[in-house]
C-alpha positions in Angstrom: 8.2 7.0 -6.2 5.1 5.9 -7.9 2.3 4.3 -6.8 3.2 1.1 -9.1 6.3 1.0 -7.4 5.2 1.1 -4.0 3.1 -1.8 -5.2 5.8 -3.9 -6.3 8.1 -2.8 -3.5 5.2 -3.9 -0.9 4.3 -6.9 -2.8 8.1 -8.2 -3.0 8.6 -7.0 0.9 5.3 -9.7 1.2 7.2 -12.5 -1.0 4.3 -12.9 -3.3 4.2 -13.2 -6.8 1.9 -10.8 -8.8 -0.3 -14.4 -9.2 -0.4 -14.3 -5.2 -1.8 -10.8 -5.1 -4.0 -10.6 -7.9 -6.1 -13.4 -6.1 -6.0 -11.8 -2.7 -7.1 -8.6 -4.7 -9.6 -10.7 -6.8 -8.3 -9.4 -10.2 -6.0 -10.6 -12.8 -2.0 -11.0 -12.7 -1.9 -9.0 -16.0 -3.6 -6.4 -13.9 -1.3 -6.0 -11.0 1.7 -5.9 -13.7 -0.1 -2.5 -15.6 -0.2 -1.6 -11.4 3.7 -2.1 -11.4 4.4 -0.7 -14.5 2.5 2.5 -14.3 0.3 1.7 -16.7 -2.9 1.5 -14.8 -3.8 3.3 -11.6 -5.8 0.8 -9.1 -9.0 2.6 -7.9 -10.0 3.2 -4.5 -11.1 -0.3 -3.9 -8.4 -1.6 -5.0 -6.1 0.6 -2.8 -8.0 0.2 0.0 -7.3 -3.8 -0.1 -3.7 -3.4 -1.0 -3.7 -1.5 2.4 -5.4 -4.3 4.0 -3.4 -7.0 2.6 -0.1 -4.9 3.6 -1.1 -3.3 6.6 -0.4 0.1 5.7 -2.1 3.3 5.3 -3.2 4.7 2.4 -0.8 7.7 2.9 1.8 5.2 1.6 0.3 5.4 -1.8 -1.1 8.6 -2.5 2.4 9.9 -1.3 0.9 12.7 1.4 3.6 14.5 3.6 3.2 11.7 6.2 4.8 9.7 3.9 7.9 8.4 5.5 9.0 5.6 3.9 13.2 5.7 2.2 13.3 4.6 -1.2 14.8 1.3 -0.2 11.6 0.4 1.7 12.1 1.1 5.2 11.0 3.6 7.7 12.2 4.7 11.0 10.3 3.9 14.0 10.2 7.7 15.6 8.5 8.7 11.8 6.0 5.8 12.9 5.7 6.9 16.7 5.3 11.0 14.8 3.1 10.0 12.6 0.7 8.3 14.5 1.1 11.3 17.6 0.0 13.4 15.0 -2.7 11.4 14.0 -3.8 10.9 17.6 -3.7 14.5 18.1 -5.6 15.5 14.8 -8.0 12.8 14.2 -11.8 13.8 15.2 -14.0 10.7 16.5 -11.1 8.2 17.8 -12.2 5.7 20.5 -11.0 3.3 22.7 -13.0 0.0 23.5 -15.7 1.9 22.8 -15.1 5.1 24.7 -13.7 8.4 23.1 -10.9 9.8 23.8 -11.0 12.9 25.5 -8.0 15.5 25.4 -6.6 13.9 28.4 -6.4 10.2 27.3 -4.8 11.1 24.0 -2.1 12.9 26.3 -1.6 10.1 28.7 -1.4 7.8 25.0 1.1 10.4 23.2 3.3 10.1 27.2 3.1 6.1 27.0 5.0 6.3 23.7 7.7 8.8 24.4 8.6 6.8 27.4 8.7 3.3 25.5 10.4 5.2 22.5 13.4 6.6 25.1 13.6 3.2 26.5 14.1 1.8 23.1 16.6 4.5 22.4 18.5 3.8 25.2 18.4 0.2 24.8 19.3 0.9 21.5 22.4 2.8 22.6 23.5 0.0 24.9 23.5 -2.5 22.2 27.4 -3.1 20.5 27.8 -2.0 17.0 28.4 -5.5 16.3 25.3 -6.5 17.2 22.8 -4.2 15.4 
């Protein structure tokens, strides 16, 4: 998928018209339409606020192997709790309130989220086909 799609996906998954966005982005409409059409590539400024505005990572749009995200715009909630494991494991310089992490809070962080991702599993399980 290209990054103008991913645009327009995000941007329809928002409900905002390309006028909405080009405003929050402080460019033109006719801007964000090359965007969606391929016919311009935003530059890093420009991506960085999209990923602001949408609350995503930048992974999204440069399409790295974290990139989890199905064609019809949805992602899994274990590829979110993976990816951001791995990103707690990997990432140099992470703090919390101020402190860094050390090896053993990332553990005890990495634990908190299997345990709520097997109760939400579970719950999950419990809940009638019906229902979901």
């Amino acid at each position: 998928m290209s990054i103008g799609s991913k645009i327009k996906q995000m941007r329809k998954r928002a409900q905002m018209t390309q006028a909405q966005l080009a405003e929050k982005l402080g460019i033109s409409p006719s801007a964000v339409g090359m965007y969606e059409q391929d016919r311009r590539e935003p530059d890093s400024r420009i991506l960085g606020k999209l990923c602001e505005i949408f609350g995503i990572s930048g992974d999204y749009f440069i399409g790295s192997p974290s990139d989890k995200w199905h064609s019809d715009g949805t992602m899994e909630v274990s590829e979110v709790f993976d990816e951001f494991t791995r990103r707690l494991t990997m990432q140099e310089g992470l703090m919390f309130d101020g402190v860094p992490l050390n090896n053993e809070d990332r553990r005890k962080i990495i634990e908190a989220i299997q345990v709520v991702a097997a109760i939400a599993r579970q719950q999950h399980k419990n809940v009638p086909d019906d229902k979901k």
